[in-house]
N, CA, C and O atoms as CSV, one atom per row, in Angstrom:
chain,resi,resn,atom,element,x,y,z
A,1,UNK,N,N,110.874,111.295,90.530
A,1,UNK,CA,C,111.230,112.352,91.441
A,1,UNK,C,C,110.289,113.535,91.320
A,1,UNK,O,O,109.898,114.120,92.330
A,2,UNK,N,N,109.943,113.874,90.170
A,2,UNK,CA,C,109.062,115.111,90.381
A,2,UNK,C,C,107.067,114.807,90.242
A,2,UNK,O,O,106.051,115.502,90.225
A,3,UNK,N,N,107.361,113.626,90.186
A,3,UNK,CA,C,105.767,113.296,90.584
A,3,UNK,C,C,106.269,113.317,92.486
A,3,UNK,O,O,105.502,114.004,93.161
A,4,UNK,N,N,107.098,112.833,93.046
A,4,UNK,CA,C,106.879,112.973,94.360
A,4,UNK,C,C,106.829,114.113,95.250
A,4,UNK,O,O,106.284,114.167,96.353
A,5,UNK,N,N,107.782,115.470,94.327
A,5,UNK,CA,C,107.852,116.435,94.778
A,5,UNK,C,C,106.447,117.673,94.267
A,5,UNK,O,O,106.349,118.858,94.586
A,6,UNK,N,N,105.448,116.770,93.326
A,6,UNK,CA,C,104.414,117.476,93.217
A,6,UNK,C,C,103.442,116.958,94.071
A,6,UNK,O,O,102.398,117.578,94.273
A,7,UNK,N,N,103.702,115.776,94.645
A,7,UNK,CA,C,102.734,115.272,95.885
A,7,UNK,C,C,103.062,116.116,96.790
A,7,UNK,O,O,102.080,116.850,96.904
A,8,UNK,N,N,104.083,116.540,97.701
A,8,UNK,CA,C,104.978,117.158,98.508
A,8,UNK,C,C,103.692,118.746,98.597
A,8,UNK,O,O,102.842,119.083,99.422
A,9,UNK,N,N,104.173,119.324,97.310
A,9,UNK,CA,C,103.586,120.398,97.533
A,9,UNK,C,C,102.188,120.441,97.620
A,9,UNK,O,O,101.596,121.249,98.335
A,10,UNK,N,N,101.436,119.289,96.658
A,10,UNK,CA,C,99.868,119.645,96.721
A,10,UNK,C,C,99.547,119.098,98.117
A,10,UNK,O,O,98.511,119.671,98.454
A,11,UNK,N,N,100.005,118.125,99.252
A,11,UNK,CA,C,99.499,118.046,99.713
A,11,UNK,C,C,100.138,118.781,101.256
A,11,UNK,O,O,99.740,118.623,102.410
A,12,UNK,N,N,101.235,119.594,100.728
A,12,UNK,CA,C,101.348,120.527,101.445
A,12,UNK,C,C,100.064,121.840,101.784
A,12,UNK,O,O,99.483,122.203,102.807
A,13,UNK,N,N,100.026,122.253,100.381
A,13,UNK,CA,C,99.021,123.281,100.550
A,13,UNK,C,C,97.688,122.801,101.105
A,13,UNK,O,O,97.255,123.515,102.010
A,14,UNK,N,N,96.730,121.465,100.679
A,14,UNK,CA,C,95.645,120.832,101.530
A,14,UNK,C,C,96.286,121.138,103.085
A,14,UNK,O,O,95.994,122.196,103.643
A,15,UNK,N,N,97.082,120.248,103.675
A,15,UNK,CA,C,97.626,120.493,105.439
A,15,UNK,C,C,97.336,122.373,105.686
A,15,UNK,O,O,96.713,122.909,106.602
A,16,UNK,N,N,97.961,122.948,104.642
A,16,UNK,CA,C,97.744,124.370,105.390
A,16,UNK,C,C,96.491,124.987,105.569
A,16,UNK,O,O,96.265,125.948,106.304
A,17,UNK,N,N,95.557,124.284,104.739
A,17,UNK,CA,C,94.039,124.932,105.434
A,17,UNK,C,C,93.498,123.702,106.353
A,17,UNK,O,O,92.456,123.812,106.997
A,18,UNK,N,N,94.143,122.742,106.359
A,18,UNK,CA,C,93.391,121.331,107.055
A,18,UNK,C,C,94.317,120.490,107.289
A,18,UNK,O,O,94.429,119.390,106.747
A,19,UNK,N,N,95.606,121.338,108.765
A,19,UNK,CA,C,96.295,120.106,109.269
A,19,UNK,C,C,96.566,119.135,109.763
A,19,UNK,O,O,97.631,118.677,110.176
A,20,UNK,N,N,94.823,118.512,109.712
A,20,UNK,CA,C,94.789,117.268,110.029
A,20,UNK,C,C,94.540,115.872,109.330
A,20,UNK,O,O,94.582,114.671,109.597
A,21,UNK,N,N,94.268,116.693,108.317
A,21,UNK,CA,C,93.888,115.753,107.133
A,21,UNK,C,C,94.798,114.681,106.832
A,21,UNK,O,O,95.843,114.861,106.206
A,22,UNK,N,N,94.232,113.042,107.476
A,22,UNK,CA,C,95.214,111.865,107.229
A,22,UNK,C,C,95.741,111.504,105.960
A,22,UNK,O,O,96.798,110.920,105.720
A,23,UNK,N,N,94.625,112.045,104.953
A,23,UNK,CA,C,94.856,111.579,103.485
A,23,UNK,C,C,96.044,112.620,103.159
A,23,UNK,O,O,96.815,111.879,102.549
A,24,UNK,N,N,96.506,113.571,103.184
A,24,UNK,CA,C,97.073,114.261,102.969
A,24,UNK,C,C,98.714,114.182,103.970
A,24,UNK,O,O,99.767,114.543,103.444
A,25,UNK,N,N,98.683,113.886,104.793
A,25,UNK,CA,C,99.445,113.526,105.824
A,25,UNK,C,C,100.433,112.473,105.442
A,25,UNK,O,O,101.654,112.469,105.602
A,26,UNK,N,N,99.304,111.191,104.669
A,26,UNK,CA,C,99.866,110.182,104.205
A,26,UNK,C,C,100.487,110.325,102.987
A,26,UNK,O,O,101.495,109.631,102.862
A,27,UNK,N,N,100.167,111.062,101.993
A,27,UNK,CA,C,100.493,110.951,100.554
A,27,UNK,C,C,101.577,111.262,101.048
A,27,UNK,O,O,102.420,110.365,101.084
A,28,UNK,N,N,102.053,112.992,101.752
A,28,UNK,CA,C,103.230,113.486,101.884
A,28,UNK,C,C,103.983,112.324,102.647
A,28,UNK,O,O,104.957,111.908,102.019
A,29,UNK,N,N,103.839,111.943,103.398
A,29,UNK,CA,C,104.855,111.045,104.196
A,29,UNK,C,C,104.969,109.926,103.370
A,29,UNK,O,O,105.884,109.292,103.897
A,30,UNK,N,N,104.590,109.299,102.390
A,30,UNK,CA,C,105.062,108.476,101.603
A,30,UNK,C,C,105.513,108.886,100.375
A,30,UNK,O,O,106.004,108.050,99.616
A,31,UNK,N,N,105.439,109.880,100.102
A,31,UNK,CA,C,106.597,110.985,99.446
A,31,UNK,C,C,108.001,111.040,99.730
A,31,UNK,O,O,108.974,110.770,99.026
A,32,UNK,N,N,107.931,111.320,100.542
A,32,UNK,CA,C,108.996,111.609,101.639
A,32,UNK,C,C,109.976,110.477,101.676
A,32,UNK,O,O,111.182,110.444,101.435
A,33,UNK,N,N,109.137,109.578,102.038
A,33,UNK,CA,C,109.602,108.223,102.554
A,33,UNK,C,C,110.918,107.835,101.024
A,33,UNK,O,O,112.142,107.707,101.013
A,34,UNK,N,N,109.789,107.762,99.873
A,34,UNK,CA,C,110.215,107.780,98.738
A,34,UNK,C,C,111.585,108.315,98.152
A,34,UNK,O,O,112.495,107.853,97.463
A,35,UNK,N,N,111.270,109.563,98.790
A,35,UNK,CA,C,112.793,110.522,98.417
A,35,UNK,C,C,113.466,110.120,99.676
A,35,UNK,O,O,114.226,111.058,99.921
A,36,UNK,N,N,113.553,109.497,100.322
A,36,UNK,CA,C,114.461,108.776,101.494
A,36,UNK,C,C,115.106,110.415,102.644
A,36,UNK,O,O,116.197,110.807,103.056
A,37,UNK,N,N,113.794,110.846,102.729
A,37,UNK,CA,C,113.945,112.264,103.470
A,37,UNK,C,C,113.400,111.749,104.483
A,37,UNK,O,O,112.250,112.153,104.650
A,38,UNK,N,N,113.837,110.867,105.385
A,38,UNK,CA,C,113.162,110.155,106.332
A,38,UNK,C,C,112.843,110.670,107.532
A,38,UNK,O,O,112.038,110.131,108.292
A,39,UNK,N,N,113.316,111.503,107.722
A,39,UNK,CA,C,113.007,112.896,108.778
A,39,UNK,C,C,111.644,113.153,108.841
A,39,UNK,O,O,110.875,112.697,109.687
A,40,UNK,N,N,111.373,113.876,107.946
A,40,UNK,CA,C,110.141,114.290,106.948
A,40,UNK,C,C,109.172,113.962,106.994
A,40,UNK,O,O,108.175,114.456,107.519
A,41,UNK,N,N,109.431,112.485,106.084
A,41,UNK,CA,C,108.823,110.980,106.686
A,41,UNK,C,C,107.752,110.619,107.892
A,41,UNK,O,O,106.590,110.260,108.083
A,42,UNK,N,N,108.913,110.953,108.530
A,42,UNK,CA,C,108.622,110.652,110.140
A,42,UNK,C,C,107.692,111.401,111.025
A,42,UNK,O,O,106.851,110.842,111.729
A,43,UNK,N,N,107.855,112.551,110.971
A,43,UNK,CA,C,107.130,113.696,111.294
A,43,UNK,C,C,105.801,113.648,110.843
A,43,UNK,O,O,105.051,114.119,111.698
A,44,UNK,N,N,105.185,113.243,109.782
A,44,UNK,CA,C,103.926,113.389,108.792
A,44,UNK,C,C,103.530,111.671,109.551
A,44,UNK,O,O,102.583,111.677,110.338
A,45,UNK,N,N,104.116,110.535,109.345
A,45,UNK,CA,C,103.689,109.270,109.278
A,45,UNK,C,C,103.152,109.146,111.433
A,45,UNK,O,O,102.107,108.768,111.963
A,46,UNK,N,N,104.089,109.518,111.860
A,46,UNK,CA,C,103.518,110.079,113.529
A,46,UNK,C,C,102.977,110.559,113.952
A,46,UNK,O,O,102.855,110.499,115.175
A,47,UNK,N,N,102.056,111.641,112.900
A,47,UNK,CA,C,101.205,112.135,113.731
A,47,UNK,C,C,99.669,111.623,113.133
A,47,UNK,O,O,98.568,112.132,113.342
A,48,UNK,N,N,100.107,110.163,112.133
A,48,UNK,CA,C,98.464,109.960,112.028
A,48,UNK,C,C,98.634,107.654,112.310
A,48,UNK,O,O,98.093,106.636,111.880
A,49,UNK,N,N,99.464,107.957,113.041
A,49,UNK,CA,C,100.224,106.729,113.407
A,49,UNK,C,C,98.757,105.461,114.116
A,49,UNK,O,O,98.681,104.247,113.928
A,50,UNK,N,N,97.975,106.209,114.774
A,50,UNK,CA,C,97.216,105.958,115.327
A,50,UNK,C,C,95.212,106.132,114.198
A,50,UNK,O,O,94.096,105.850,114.634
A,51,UNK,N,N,95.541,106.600,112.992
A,51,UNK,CA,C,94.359,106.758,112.712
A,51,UNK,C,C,93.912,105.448,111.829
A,51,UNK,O,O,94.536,104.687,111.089
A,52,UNK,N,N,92.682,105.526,112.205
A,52,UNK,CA,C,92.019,103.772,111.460
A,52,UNK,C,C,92.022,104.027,110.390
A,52,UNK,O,O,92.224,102.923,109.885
A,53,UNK,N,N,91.937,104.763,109.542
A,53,UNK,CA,C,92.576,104.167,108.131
A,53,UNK,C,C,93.677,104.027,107.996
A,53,UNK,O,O,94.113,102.876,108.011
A,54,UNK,N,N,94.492,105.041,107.825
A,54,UNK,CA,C,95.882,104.276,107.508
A,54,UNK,C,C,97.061,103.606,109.193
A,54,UNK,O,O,98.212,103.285,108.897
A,55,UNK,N,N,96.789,103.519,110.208
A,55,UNK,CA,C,97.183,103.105,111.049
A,55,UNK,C,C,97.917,102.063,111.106
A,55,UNK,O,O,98.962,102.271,111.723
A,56,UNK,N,N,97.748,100.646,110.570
A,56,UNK,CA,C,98.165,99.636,110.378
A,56,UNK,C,C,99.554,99.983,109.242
A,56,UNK,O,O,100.702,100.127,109.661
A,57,UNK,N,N,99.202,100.070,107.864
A,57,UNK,CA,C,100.167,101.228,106.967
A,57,UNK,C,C,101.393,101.867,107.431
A,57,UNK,O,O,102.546,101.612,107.085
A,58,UNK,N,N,100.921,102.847,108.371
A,58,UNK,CA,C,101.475,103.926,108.898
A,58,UNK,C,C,102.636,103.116,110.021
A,58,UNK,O,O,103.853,103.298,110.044
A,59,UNK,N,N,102.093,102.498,110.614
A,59,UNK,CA,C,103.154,101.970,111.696
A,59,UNK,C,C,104.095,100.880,110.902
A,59,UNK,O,O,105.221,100.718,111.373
A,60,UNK,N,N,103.761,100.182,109.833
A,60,UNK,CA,C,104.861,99.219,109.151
A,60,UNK,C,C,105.924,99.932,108.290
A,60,UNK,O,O,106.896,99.419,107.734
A,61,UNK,N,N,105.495,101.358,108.297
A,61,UNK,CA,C,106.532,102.352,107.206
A,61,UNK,C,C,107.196,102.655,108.628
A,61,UNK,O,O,108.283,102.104,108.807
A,62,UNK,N,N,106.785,103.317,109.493
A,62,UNK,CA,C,107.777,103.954,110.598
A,62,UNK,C,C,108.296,102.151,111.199
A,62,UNK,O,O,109.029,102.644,112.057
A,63,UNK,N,N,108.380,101.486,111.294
A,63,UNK,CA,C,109.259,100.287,111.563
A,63,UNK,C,C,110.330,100.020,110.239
A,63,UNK,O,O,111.484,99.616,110.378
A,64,UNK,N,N,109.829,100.265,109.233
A,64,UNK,CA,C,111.034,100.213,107.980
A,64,UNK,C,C,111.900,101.707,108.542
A,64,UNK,O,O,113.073,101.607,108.182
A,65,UNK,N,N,111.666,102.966,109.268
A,65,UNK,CA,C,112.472,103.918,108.912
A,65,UNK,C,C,113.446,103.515,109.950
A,65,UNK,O,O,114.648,103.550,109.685
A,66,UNK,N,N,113.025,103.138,111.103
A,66,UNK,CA,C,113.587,103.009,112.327
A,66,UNK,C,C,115.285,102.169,111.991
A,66,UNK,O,O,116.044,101.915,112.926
């Protein structure tokens, strides 16, 4: 639990100078996912749903939240 909630924040603070950053997008949303904050989750894993690295990834976690 608190390794996920130190992902949470570090890659909170990366998003706030660079909210686009997939790597960062992803850690948190599989954080998230983790702590079954699936909301959260969802929000972070959708908006990089579509990027070629984690894309494939990204859409088999949002089909597990659904």
């Amino acid at each position: 639990l608190k390794n996920y909630n130190k992902v949470i924040t570090y890659a909170s603070i990366v998003l706030r100078s660079n909210s686009s950053s997939s790597d960062a997008l992803m850690l948190r949303g599989l954080a998230y996912y983790n702590l079954k904050r699936n909301a959260e989750a969802k929000a972070d894993l959708n908006r990089i749903q579509n990027d070629p690295k984690y894309g494939k990834q990204v859409q088999s976690l949002l089909k597990a939240i659904k």
